[in-house]
VOZA-470555 format. One record per residue (C-alpha): residue number from 0; x, y, z. Coordinates in steps of 0.25 Angstrom, whole numbers. Example, Ala and Ser with C-alpha at 12.3 -4.5 7.8 and 13.67 -1.06 7.14 Angstrom:
BEGIN
+-----+-------+-------+-------+
: pos :     X :     Y :     Z :
+-----+-------+-------+-------+
:   0 :    49 :   -18 :    31 :
:   1 :    55 :    -4 :    29 :
+-----+-------+-------+-------+
This chain:
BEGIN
+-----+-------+-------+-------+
: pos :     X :     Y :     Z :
+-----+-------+-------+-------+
:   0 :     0 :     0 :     0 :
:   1 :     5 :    13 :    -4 :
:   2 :    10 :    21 :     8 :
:   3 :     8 :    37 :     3 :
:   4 :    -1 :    45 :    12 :
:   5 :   -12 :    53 :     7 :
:   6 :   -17 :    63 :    15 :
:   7 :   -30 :    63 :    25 :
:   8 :   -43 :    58 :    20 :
:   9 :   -38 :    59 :     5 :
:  10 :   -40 :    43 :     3 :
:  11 :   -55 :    46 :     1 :
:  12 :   -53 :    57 :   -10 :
:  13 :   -55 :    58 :   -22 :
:  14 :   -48 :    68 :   -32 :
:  15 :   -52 :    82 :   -30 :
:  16 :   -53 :    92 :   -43 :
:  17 :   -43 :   101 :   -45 :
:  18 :   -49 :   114 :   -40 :
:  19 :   -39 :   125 :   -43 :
:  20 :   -47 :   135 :   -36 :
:  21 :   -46 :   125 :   -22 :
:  22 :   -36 :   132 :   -12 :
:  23 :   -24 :   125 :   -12 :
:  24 :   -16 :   123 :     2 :
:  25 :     1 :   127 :     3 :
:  26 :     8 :   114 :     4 :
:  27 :    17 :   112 :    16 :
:  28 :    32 :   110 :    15 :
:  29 :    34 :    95 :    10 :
:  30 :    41 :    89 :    -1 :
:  31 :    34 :    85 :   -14 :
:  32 :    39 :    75 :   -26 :
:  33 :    35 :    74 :   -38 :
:  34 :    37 :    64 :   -48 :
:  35 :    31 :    66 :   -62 :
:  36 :    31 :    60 :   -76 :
:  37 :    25 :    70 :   -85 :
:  38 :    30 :    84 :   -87 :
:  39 :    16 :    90 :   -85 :
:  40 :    16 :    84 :   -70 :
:  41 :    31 :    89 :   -68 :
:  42 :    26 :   103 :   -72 :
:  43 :    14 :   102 :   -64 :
:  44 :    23 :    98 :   -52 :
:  45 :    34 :   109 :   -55 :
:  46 :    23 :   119 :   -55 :
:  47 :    15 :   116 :   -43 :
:  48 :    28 :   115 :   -36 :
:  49 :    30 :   132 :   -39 :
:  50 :    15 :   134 :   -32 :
:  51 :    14 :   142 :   -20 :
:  52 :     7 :   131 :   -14 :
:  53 :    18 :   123 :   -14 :
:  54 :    31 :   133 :   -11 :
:  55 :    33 :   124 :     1 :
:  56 :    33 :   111 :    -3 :
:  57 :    48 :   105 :   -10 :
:  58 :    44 :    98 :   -24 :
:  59 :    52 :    90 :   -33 :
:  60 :    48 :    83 :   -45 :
:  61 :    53 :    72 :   -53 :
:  62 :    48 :    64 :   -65 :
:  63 :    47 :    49 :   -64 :
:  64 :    32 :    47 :   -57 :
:  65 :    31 :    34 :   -47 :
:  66 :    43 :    27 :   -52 :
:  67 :    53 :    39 :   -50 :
:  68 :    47 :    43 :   -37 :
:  69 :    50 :    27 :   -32 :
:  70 :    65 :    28 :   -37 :
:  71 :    65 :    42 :   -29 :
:  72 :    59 :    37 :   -16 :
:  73 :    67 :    25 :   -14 :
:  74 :    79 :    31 :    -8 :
:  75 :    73 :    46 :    -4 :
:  76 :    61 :    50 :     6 :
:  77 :    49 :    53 :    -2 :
:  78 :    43 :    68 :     1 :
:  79 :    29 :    72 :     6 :
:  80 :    22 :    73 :    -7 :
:  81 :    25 :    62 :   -19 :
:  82 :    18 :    67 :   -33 :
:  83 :    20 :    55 :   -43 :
:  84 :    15 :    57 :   -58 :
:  85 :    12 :    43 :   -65 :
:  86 :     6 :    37 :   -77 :
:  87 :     5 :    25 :   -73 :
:  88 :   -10 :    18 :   -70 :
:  89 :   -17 :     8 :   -62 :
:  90 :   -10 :    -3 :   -55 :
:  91 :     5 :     3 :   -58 :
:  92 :     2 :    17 :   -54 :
:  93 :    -2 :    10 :   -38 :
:  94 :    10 :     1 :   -41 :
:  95 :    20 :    12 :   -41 :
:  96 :    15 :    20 :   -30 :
:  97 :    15 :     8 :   -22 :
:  98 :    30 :     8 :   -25 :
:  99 :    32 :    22 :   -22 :
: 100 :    25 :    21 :    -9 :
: 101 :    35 :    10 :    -4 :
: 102 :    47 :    20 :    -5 :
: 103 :    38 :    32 :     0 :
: 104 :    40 :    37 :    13 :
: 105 :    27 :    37 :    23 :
: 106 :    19 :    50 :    21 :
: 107 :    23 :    52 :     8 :
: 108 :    11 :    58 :     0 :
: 109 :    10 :    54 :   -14 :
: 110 :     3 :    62 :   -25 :
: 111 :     0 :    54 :   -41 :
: 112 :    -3 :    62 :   -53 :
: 113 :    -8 :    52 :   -63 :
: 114 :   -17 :    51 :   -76 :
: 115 :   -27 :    42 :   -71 :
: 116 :   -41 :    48 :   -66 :
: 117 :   -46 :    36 :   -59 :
: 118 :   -52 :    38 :   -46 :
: 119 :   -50 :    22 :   -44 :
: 120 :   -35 :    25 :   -44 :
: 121 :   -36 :    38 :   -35 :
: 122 :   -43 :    30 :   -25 :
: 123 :   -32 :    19 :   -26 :
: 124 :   -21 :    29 :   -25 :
: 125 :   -27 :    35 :   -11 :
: 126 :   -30 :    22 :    -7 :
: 127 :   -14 :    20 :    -8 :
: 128 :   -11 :    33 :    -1 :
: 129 :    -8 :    43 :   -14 :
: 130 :   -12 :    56 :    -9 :
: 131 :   -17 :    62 :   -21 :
: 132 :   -19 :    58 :   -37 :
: 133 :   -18 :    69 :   -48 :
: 134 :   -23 :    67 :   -63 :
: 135 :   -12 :    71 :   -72 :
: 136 :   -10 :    81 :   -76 :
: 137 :    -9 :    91 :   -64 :
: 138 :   -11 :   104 :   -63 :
: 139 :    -2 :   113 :   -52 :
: 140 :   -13 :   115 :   -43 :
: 141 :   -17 :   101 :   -42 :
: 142 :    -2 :    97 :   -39 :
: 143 :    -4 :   108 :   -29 :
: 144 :   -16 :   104 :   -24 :
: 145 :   -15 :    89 :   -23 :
: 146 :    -1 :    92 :   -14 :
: 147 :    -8 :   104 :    -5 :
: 148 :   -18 :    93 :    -3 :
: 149 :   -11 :    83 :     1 :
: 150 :    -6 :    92 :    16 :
: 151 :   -21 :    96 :    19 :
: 152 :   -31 :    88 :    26 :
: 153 :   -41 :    86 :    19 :
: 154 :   -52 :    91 :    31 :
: 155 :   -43 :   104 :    32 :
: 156 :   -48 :   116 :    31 :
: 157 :   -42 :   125 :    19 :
: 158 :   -28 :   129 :    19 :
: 159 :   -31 :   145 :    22 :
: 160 :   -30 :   154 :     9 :
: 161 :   -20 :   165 :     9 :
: 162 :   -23 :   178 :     2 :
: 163 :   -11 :   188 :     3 :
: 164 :   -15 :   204 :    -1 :
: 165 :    -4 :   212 :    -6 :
: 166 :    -1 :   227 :   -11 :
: 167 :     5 :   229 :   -24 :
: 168 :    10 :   242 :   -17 :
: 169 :    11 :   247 :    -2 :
: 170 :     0 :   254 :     4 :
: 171 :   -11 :   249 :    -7 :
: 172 :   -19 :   244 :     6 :
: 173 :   -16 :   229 :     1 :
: 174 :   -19 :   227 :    19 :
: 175 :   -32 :   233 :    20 :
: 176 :   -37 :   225 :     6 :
: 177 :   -31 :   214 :    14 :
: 178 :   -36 :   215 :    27 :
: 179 :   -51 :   217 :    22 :
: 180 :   -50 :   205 :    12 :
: 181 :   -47 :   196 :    25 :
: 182 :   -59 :   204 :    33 :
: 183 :   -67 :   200 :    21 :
: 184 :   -63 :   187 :    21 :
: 185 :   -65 :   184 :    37 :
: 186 :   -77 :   192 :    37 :
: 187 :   -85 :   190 :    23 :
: 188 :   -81 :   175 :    21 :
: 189 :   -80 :   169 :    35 :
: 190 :   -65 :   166 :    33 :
: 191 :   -54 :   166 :    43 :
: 192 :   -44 :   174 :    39 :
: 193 :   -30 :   180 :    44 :
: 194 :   -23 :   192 :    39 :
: 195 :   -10 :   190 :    40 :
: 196 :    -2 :   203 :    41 :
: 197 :    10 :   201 :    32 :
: 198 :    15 :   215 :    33 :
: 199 :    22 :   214 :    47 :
: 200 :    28 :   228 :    49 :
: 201 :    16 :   236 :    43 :
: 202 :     3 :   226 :    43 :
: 203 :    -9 :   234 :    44 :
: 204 :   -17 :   221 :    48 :
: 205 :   -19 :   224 :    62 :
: 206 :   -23 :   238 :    60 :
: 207 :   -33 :   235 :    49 :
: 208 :   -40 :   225 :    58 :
: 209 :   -38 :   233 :    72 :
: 210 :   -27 :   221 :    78 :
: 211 :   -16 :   222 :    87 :
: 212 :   -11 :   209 :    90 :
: 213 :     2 :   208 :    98 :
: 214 :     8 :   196 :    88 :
: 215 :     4 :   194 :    73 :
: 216 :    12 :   189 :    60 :
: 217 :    27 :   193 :    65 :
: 218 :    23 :   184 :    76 :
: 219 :    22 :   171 :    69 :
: 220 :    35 :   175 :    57 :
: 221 :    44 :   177 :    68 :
: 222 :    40 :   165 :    75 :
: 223 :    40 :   155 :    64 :
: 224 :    44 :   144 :    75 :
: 225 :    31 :   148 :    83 :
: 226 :    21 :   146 :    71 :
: 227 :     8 :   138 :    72 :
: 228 :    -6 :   138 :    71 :
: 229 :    -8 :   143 :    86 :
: 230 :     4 :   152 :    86 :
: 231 :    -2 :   160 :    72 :
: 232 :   -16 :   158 :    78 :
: 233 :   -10 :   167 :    91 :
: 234 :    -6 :   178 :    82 :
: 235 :   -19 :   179 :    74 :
: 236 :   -27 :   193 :    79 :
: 237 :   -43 :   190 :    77 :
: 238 :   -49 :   202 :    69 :
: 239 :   -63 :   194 :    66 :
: 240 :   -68 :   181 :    68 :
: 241 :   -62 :   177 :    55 :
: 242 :   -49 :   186 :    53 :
: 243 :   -39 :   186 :    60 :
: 244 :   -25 :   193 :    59 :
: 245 :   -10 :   190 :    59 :
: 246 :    -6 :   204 :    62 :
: 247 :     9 :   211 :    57 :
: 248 :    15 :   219 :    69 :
: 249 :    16 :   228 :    59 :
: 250 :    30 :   233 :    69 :
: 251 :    43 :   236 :    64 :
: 252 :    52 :   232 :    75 :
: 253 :    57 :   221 :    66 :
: 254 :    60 :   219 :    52 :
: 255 :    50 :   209 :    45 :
: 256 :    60 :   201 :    35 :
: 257 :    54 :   187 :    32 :
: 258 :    58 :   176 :    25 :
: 259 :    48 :   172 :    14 :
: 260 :    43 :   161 :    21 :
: 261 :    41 :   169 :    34 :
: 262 :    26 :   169 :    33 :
: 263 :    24 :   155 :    29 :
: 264 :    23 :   148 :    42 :
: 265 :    10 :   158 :    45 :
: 266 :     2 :   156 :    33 :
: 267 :     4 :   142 :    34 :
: 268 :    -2 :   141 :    48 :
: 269 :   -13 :   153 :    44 :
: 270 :   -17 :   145 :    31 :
: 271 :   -20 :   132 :    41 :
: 272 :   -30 :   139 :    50 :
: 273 :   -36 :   151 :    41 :
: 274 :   -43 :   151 :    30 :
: 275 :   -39 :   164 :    23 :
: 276 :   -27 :   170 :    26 :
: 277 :   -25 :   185 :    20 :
: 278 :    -9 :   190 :    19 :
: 279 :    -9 :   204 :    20 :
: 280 :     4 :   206 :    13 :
: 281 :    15 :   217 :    13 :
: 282 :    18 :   226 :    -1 :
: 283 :    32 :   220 :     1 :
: 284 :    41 :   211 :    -7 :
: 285 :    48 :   201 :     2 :
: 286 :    48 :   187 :     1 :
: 287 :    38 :   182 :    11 :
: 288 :    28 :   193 :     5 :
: 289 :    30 :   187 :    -9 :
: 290 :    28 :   172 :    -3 :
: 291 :    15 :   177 :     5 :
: 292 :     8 :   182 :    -7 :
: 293 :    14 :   170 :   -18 :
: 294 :     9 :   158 :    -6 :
: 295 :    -5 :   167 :    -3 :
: 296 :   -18 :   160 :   -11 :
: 297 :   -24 :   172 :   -17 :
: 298 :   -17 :   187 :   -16 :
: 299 :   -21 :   201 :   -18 :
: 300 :   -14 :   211 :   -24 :
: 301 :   -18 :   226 :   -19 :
: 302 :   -15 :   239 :   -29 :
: 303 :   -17 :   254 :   -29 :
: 304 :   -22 :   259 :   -42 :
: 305 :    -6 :   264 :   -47 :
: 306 :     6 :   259 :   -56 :
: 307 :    14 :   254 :   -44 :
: 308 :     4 :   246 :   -39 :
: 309 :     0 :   241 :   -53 :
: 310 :    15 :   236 :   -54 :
: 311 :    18 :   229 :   -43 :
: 312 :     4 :   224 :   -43 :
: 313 :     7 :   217 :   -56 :
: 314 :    21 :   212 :   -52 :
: 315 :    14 :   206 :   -40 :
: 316 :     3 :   199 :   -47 :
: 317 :    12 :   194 :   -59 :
: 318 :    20 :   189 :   -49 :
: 319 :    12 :   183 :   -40 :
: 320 :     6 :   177 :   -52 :
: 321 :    17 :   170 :   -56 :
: 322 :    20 :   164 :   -43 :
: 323 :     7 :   158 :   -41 :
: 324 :     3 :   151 :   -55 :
: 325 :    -6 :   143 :   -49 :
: 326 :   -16 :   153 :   -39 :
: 327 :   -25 :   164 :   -43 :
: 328 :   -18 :   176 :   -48 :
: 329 :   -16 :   186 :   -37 :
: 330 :   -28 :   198 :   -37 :
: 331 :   -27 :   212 :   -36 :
: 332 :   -35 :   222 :   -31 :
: 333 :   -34 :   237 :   -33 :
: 334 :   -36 :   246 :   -20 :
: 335 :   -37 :   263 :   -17 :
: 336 :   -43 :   266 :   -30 :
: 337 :   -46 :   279 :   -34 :
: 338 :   -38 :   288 :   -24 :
: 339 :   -41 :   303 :   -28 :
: 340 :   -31 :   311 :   -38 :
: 341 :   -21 :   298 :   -38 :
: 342 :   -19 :   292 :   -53 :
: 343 :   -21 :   278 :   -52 :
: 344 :   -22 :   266 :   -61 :
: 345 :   -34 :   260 :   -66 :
: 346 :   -39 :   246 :   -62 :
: 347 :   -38 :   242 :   -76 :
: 348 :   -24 :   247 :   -76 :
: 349 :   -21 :   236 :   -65 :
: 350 :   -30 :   225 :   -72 :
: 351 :   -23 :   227 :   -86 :
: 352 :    -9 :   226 :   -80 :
: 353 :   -10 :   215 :   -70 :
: 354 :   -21 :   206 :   -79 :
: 355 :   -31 :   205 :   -69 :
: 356 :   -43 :   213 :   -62 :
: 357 :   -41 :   219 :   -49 :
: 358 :   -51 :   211 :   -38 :
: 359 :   -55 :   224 :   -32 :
: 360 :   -53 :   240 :   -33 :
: 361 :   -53 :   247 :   -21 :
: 362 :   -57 :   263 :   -22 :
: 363 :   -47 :   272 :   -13 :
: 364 :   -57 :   273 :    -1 :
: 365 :   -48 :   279 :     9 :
: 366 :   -60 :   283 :    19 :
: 367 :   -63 :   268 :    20 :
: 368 :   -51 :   261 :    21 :
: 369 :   -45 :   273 :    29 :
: 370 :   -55 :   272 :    41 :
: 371 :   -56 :   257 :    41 :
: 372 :   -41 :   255 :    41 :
: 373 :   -40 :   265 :    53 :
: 374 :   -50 :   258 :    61 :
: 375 :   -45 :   246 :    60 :
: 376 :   -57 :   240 :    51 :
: 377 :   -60 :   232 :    38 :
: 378 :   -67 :   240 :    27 :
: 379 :   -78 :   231 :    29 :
: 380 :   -78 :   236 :    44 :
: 381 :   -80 :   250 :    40 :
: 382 :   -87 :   250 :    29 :
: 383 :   -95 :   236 :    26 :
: 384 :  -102 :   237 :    12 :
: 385 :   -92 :   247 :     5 :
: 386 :   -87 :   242 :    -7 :
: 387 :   -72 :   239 :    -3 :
: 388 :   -79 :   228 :     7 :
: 389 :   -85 :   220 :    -2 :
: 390 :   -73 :   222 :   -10 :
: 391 :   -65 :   215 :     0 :
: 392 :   -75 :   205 :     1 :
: 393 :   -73 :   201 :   -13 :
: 394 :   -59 :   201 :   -13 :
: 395 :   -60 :   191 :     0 :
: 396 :   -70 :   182 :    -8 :
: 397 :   -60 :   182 :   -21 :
: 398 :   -46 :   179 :   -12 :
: 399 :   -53 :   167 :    -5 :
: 400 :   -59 :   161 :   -16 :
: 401 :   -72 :   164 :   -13 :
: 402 :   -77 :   173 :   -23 :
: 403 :   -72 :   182 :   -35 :
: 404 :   -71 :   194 :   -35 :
: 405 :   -77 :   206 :   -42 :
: 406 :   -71 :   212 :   -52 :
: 407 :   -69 :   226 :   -50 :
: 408 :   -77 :   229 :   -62 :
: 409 :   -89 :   223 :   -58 :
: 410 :   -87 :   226 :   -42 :
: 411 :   -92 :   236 :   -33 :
: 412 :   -80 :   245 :   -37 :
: 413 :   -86 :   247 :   -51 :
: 414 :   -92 :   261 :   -49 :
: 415 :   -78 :   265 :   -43 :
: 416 :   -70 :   258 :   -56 :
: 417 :   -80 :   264 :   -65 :
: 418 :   -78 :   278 :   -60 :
: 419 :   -62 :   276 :   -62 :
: 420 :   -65 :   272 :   -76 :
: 421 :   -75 :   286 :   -79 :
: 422 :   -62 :   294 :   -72 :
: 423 :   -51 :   288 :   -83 :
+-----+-------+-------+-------+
């Protein structure tokens, strides 16, 4: 009997679809081995082994299938995760996983991409211990996928979505967009959130919600040692029954130099207990900031209506872009439009240079923002059914997945996009 372990309850399943939209959990740190025998399988692998999802995980692939895969574990320890690509059917398919199961070591998940769409065979091949069985041939995300799967209990709750907000520019209010997205998204659609306030010598966090907690995230990326579940749990200040904050100390008695992998260790413990985490992210450009935004599962770019913001929007999008092949592109969203007697660049100006339409238009409104950022309050605080409300409600339906957006054109800013049109 074949000695590979699949993880828990996955002996009674059947193939899922492949559901591209389906959030895909970060894979831990473990070792992966592929051995393939068709370039498109090896392609496949190379390519999923460059996703975001998998920057932790070490992959090495080889061609060869079952009987290269035997020769190599018969004088080596096998890794965590085995993917083996074969043609071969039926009785000598379980023939040579039977042999590769006698030089595997105990523990050893074992993944097959073959050409057979048989349910009789999956359900041998499960009933052997084969963690999963992909038809050929594979797309990234199902490479990805099947792997993610393979550390999640099936009865877990959803690994928690990251949504990381950034300015194209300093001072853009890229914090106050994303303060009221996560109050939208703790108050509108009943998820717990966290904000975690990546900015630690000038985070606006605890002023926007009114919080003063003695410890916050310097707490826990000094103390790497210290972090667990209980430890983040005790540095968490409660702003509503759903949201809840990682404050910055927002001091500048040290200097905050990180390594890029300085923030890791938090998210992984905030993506285990929280359903939506929201990165309120620096207009800097260090390693750890470029990492937070590139690892995030949907990111939002904020601009002010002018050429600088216009550029470094684009290099920020076409990078961002490239670094994440498989994901939805990053959104953008304009914000203080319309400010008197400044020249400013048209929304069409933005959507024609970065090739996509801004996901919402915010008018210069300094009355509103002023007053609810000095009293430490949301928009929706001070003014409930003004229009910026509902379009930070929008914008929390469309970075969770739960709804699209509004285009601008057809939003509740159309009056306002109409009267810049009549003024050019």
């Amino acid at each position: 009997m074949i000695r590979f372990t699949p993880p828990p309850g996955e002996a009674d399943a059947a193939p899922s679809e492949s559901a591209h939209e389906q959030h895909i959990a970060p894979i831990p740190r473990v070792s992966i081995q592929a051995f393939c025998e068709s370039p498109e399988t090896t392609a496949a692998m190379q390519t999923a082994g460059e996703d975001r999802r998998m920057s932790k995980a070490h992959l090495k692939i080889q061609m060869g299938g079952i009987a290269a895969a035997v020769e190599a574990y018969r004088t080596s320890p096998t890794p965590n995760v085995i993917v083996i690509e074969t043609q071969s059917r039926g009785d000598d398919l379980l023939a040579g996983l039977d042999t590769l199961a006698d030089v595997c070591d105990a523990g050893t998940r074992v993944i097959v991409v073959g050409k057979l769409n048989d349910i009789l065979l999956y359900r041998e091949l499960v009933r052997r211990g084969v963690s999963d069985y992909l038809m050929a041939p594979v797309a990234v995300l199902d490479v990805v996928r099947a792997v993610s799967g393979l550390f999640s209990a099936p009865d877990a709750k959803p690994v928690g979505r990251t949504i990381a907000v950034v300015g194209a520019k300093g001072g853009v209010g890229a914090s106050t967009v994303a303060h009221n997205i996560a109050w939208a998204i703790a108050r509108d659609l009943l998820l717990d959130s966290v904000v975690a306030d990546l900015d630690l010598p000038f985070g606006t966090a605890g002023l926007d919600f009114n919080q003063d907690p003695p410890q916050g995230i310097a707490d826990a990326v000094f103390s790497p040692e210290r972090i667990d579940s209980g430890f983040i749990d005790r540095l968490l200040s409660k702003c509503t029954d759903h949201l809840s904050l990682l404050a910055a100390p927002a001091t500048l008695e040290r200097v905050y130099d990180f390594t890029p992998e300085s923030f890791d260790s938090v998210l992984d413990i905030l993506r285990t207990s929280v359903p939506c985490i929201v990165l309120d992210v620096p207009h800097a450009w260090t390693g750890w900031a470029r990492r937070a935004l590139v690892s995030a599962d949907d990111i939002l770019v904020v601009a002010a209506p002018d050429l600088a913001n216009l550029r470094n929007a684009k290099n920020l999008l076409d990078l961002l872009r490239t670094s994440r092949p498989n994901d939805r592109h990053p959104h953008y969203c304009l914000n203080q439009v319309g400010v008197p007697k400044r020249p400013e660049l048209k929304p069409g100006d933005f959507s024609k240079a970065l090739e996509a339409e801004p996901v919402a238009v915010f008018p210069f409104e300094p009355q509103l923002f002023g007053t609810a950022a000095n009293n430490g309050q949301m928009i929706a605080e001070v003014a409930a059914s003004h229009r910026a409300t509902e379009m930070f409600l929008s914008l929390a339906q469309l970075l969770t997945g739960r709804a699209e957006v509004k285009r601008p054109r057809t939003s509740l800013l159309s009056p306002f996009i109409e009267k810049l049109k009549r003024r050019a």
